[in-house]
C-alpha positions as CSV (number, residue, x, y, z in Angstrom):
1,X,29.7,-1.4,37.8
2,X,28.0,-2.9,34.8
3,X,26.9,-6.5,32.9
4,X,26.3,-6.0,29.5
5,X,25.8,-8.7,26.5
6,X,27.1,-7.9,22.6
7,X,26.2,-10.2,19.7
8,X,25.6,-10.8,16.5
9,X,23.2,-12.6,14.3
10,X,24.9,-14.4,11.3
11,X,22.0,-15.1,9.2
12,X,20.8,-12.0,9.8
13,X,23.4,-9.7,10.0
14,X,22.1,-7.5,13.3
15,X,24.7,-6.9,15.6
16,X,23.7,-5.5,19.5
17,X,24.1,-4.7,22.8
18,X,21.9,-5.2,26.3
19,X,23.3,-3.5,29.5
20,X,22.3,-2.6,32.8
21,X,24.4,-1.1,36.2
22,X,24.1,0.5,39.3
23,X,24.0,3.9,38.1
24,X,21.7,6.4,35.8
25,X,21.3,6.4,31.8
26,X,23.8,3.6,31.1
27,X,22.8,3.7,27.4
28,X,24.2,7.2,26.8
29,X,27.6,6.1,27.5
30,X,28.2,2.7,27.5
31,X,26.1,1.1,23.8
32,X,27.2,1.7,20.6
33,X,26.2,-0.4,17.4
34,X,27.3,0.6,14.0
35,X,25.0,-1.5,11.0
36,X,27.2,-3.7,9.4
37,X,30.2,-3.6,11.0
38,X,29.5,-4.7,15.1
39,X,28.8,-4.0,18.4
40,X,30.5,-2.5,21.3
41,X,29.9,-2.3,25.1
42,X,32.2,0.0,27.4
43,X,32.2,-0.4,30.7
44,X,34.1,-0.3,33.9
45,X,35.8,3.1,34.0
46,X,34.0,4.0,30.9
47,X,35.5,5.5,28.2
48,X,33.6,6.2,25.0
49,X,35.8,6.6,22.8
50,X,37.0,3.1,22.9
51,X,33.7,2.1,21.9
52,X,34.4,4.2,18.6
53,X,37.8,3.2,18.1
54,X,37.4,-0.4,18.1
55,X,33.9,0.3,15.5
56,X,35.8,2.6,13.4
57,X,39.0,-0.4,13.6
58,X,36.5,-3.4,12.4
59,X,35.0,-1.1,9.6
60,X,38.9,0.3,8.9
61,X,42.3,-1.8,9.0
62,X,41.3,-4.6,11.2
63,X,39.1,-5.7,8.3
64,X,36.3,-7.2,10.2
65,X,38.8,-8.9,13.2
66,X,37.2,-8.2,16.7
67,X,40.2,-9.0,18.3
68,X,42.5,-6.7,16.2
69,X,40.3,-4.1,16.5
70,X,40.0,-4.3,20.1
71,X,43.6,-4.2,20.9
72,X,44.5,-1.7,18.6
73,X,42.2,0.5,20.5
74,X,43.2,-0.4,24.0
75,X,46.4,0.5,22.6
76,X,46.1,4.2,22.9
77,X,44.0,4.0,26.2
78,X,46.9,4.5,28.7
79,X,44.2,3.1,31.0
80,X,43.1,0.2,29.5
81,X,43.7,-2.0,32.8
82,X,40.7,0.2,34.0
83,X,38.5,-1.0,31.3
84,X,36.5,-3.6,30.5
85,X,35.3,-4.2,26.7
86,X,33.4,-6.5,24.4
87,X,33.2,-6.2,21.0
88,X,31.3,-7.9,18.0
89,X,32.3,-7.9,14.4
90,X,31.2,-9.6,11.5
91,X,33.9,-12.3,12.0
92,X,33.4,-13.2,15.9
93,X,33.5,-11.8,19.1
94,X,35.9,-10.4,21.6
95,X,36.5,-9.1,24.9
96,X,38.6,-7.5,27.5
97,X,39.1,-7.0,31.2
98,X,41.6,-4.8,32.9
99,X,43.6,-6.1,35.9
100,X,42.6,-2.7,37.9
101,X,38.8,-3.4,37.3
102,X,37.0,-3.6,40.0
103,X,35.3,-6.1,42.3
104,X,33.8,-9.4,40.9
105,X,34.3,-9.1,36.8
106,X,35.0,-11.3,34.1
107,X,33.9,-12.3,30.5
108,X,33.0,-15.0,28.4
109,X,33.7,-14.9,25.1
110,X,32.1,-17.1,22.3
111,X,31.8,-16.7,18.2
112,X,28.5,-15.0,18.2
113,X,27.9,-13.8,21.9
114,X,30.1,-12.2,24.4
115,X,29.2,-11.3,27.9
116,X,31.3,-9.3,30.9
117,X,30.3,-7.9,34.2
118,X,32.2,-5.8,37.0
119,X,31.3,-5.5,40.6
120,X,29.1,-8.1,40.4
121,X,27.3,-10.3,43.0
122,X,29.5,-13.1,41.9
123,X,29.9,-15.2,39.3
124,X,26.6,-16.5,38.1
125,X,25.7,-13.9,36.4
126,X,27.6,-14.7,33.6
127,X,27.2,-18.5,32.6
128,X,23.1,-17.6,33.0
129,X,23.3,-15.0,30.6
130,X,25.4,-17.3,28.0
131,X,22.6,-20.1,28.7
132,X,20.0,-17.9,28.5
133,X,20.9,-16.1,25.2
134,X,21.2,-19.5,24.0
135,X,18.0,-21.1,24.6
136,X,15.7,-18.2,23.5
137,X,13.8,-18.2,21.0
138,X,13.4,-14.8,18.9
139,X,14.8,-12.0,17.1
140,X,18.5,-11.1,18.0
141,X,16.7,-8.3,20.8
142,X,14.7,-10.8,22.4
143,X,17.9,-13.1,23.0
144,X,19.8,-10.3,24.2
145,X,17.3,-9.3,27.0
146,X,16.7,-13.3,27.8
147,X,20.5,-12.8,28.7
148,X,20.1,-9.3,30.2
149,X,17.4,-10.7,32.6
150,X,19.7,-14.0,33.1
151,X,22.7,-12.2,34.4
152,X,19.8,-9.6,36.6
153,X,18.4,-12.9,38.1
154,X,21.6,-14.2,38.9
155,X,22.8,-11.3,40.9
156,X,23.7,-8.5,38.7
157,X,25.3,-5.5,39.5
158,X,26.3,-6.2,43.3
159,X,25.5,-1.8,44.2
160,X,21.9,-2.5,43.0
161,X,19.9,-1.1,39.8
162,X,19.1,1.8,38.1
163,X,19.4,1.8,34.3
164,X,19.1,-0.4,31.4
165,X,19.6,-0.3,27.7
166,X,18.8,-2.2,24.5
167,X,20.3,-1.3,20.7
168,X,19.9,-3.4,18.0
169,X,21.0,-2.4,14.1
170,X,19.9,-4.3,10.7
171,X,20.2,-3.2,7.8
172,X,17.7,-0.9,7.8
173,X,19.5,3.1,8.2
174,X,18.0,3.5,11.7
175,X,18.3,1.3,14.6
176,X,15.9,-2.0,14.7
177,X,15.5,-1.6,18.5
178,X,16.7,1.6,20.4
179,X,15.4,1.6,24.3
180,X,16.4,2.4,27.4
181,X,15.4,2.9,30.8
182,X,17.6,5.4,32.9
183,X,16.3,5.7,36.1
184,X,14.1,2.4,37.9
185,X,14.1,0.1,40.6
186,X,13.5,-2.5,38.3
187,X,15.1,-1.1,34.9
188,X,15.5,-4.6,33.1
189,X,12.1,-5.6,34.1
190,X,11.4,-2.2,32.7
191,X,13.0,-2.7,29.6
192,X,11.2,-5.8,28.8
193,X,8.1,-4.1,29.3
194,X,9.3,-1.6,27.7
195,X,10.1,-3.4,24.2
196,X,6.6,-5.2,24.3
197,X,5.0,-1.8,24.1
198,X,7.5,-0.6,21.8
199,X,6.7,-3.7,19.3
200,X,3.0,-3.1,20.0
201,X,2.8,0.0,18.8
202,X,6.0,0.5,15.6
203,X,4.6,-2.5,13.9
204,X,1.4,-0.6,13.2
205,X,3.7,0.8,10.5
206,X,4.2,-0.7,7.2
207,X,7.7,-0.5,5.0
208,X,6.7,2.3,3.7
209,X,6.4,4.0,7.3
210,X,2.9,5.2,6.8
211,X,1.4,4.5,9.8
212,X,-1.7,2.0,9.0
213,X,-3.5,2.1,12.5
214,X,-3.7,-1.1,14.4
215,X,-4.9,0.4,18.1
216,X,-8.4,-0.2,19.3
217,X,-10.8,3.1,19.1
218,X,-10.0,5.2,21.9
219,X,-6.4,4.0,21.9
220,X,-3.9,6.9,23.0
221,X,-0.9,6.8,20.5
């Protein structure tokens, strides 16, 4: 139903997720980011609380291991070849794909970047988005909607597009980047357009976060 991207920045330490499906508010179910410890995307038959699991397993015994986490997780899901995961730690990547998902689906994991799909077009989406999160220059958000938009050019979600999501954590106690678009005919496109306006008008406020105004007169805030 889904392609989403998950990765992490080693020199900075983000971790984050970009998705986008068929259906309404994919954000609310399927992103979850915890700062300093990953990166999770849920999709397929979604279930949320694998997302948590896996976090709460890099942060706990797995020690930082995406891959440990992640099957201990699907471990207790008696439906995990429903599922399809990727996960981010602070030690790699790692992903997973139930043999009940449905329609075109895959993943393609690497140390830094992981990307999966269901029900997609076919399988371009998936090599563009790698390429694309590669070659962009940026902050860790910018690469991950470069991929986002990758894998939407390519094909995308086979059903068509609704909703979109982008959630970044630093090291800051709040997220770095938190947007999402749950209901557009273009809801990547959307998202991008989104974040420029977002950028435009958060870095009017210093590290302090007293707003020190940046708009021209007349500006609506």
């Amino acid at each position: 139903m889904t392609f989403s991207v998950v990765a992490r920045d080693p020199g900075s330490g983000s971790f984050g997720v970009a998705i986008a499906t068929a259906r309404p508010s994919v954000g609310a179910r399927s992103a979850f980011v915890t700062a300093g410890v990953g990166a999770c995307a849920t999709q397929a038959i979604v279930n949320p609380a694998l997302a948590g699991a896996a976090l709460a397993g890099l942060a706990g015994a797995a020690g930082g291991d995406a891959d440990a986490a992640l099957r201990a997780a699907l471990a207790d899901d008696p439906d995990a070849a429903r599922r399809q995961v990727l996960l981010a730690g602070p030690d790699g990547t790692a992903a997973h794909t139930g043999d009940e998902v449905a329609g075109w689906n895959g993943h393609l994991v690497e140390p830094d970047v992981a990307v999966g799909g269901n029900l997609l077009a076919d399988g371009e989406p998936l090599p563009a988005m790698l390429a694309a999160f590669h070659v962009c220059p940026g902050d860790l958000a910018d690469r991950l909607l470069a991929a986002l938009a990758a894998g939407d050019a390519a094909g995308g979600d086979s059903r068509g597009r609704e909703s979109a999501a982008l959630l970044v954590v630093d090291d800051r106690p709040w997220p770095a980047v938190d947007l999402r678009i749950d209901h557009d005919a273009d809801p990547v496109g959307a998202l991008g357009r989104l974040l420029t306006r977002w950028r435009t008008h958060w870095t009017a406020y210093d590290e302090t976060g007293v707003f020190v105004p940046a708009d021209p007169p007349g500006a609506v805030r």
